[in-house]
N, C-alpha and C positions, 0 to 999 in steps of 0.2 A: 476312560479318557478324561484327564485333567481339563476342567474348563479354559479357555481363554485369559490370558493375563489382562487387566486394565490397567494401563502403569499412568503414573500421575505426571505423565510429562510436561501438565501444563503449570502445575502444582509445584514443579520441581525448578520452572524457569521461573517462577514467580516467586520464589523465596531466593533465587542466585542471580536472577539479573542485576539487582539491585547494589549486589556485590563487585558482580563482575560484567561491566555493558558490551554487548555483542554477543554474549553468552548463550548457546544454540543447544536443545538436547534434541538427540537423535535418539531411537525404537528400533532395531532390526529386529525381523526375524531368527536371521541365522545370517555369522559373519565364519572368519577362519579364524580372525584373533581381533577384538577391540584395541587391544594393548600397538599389534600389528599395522590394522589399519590408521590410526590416527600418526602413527610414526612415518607410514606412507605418504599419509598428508602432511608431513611438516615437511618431510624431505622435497616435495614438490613446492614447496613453499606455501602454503596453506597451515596456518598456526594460529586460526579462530581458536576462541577459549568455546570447549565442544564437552559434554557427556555421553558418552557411546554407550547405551545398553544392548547386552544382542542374548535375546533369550538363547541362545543354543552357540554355543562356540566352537565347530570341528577342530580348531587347532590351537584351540587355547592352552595357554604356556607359566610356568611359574619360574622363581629361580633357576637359574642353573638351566634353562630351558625344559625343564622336566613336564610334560603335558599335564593337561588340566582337563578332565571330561564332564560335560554334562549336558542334561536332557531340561527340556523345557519347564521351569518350575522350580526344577530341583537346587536351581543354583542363583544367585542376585552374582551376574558378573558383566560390570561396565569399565569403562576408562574414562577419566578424567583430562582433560589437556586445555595446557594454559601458557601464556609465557613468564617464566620469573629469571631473575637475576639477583639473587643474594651473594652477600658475599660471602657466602661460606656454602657449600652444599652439605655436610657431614650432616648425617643426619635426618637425613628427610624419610629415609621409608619408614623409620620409626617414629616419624611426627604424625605421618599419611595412618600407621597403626594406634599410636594414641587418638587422634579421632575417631575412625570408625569407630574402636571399642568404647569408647565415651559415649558416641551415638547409641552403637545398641543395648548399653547396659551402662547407664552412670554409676558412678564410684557409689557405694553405699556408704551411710554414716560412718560405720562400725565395722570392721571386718572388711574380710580379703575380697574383691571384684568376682564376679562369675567370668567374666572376661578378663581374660590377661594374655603376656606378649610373649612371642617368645622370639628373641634375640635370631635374628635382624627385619623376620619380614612374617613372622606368622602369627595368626590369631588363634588362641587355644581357649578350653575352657578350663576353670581351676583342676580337673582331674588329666591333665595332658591329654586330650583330644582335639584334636584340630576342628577347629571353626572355617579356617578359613586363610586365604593370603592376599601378598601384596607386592607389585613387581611396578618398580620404577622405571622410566627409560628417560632419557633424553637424546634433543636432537638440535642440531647448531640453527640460527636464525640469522638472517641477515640483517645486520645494522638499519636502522630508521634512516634514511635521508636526511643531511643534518645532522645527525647524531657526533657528539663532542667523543674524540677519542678516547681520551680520557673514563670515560662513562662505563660501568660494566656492561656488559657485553649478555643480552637475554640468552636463553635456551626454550626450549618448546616441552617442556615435561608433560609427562603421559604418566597419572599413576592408574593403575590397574588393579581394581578388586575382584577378589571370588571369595564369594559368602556360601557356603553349602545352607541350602531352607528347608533341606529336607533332610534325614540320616542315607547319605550313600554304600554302595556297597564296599565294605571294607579290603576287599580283595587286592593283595598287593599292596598295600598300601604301607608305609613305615611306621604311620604312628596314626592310633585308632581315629576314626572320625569321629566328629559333632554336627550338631545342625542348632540353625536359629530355634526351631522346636524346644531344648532344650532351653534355651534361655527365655523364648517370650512364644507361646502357642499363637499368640494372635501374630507376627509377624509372618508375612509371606515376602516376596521378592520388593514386587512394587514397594510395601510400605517402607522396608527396609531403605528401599532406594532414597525414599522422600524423608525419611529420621537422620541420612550419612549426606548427602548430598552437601546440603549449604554448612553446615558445619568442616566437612574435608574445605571447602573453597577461603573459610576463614581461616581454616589453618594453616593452607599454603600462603596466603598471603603476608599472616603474622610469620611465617618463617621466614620468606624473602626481605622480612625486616630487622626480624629479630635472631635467625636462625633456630639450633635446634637447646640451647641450655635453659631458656625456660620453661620449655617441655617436660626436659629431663624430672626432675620430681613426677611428674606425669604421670611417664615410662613406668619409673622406678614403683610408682605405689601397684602398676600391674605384672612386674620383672616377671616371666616365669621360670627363669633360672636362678634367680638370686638367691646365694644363701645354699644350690645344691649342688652335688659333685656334678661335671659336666664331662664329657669325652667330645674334642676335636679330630676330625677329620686329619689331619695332620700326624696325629699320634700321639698331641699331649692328652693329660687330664687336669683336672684341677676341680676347684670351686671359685663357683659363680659370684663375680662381689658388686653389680650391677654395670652400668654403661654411666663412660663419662659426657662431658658437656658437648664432646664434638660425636658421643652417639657411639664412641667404642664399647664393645665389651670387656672391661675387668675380670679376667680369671686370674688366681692366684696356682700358682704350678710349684713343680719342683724347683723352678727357676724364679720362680719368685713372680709379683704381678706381672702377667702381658695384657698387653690394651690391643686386643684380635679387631682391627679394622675389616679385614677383607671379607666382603661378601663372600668369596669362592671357598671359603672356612665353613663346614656343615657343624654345629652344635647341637647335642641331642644332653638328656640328664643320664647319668651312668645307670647303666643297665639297658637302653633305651637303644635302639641298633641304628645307626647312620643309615642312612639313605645310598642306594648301588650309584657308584660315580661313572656318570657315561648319559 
């Protein structure tokens, strides 16, 4: 039996209050989805800026709703929720991905990241093994009292990580797994939590001001598609020629470049089998 987690929630509020005031983190035990619950609070109207960690998550979910399992330990999986109002949203799961991976593995001088992304929401490690992902939601807010029409108009975003901490069982799975193991032996869940935490909070914010094209460079120095053939869900193929400033992907096809906006577009590197749609 895996000991006891000690997560650093006091540690965690005390580098992100400062950021973000009213800033509350919450510890479950066991939820049905982090991602879930904090949606459920904004819809009732409850849109505190909140960190949800639940060691165990029965119904945790990724893109595409595809489930997400894990045992206590084995996985650093929280949600983030905040209100922003940028004028632009393009682009944001891949900012919420340049963070984390910055967090758990800064860029080296010289050479390729251990961490890199893979086009639109997945953390991989340089040998295409997934680390881990990231699922965005948002949900409508009701205007300030007072608030000038004119004014954009907030949302309640919920970004949503899963880190694997340990190597999971590969079974079923599309594309092989990874664990933080692999990158840093000394990270466990907790720690992990307190290295991504207030950095993700500075990135949302520089977004909602900046959006997502100074990032881009970011992105681009972890692409893990760039540069190789790719197969689209859809039925193209092509090569990978990175993501532009509003966070597209660049594939150059028989048709010449397309800029693949849609998240509902699964991208894998050729030979690499898509994911069962359903």
């Amino acid at each position: 039996m895996q000991p006891p987690l000690r997560w650093p929630a006091e540690a965690v509020w005390e580098a992100v209050e400062p950021l973000l005031p009213g800033f509350t983190v919450e510890v479950l035990p066991s939820i049905d989805s982090s991602n879930t619950e904090l949606m459920r609070r904004a819809r009732a109207g409850r849109c505190e800026p909140t960190l949800l960690v639940a060691e165990v998550q029965t119904a945790g979910r990724g893109r595409l709703g595809r489930p997400w399992h894990n045992a206590a330990g084995d996985s650093l999986m929280f949600s983030l929720g905040l209100p922003l109002a940028p004028a632009d949203w393009s682009g944001l799961s891949l900012a919420v991905g340049v963070s984390v991976a910055e967090s758990l593995q800064p860029a080296p001088v010289a050479g390729r990241p251990r961490v890199v992304l893979k086009w639109p929401n997945d953390l991989w490690l340089d040998d295409d093994r997934k680390l881990g992902g990231i699922l965005v939601e948002t949900a409508s807010m009701a205007p300030p009292a007072g608030a000038h029409s004119a004014a954009r108009a907030a949302r309640y975003v919920v970004a949503g990580v899963g880190i694997n901490v340990r190597p999971p069982m590969a079974q079923d799975l599309s594309t092989p797994p990874a664990s933080l193991q692999d990158v840093d032996a000394r990270l466990d869940a907790p720690a992990a939590l307190l290295r991504v935490a207030a950095p993700l909070v500075s990135m949302l914010q520089s977004f909602e001001v900046y959006g997502f094209a100074p990032v881009q460079p970011r992105f681009l120095q972890r692409d893990a598609l760039r540069g190789r053939e790719v197969s689209l869900s859809d039925g193209q193929g092509g090569t990978a020629h990175g993501v532009g400033e509003d966070g597209a992907l660049l594939v150059h096809t028989a048709r010449g470049m397309q800029a693949v906006t849609s998240a509902e577009i699964s991208v894998r590197p050729a030979g690499q089998a898509l994911p069962p749609r359903g």
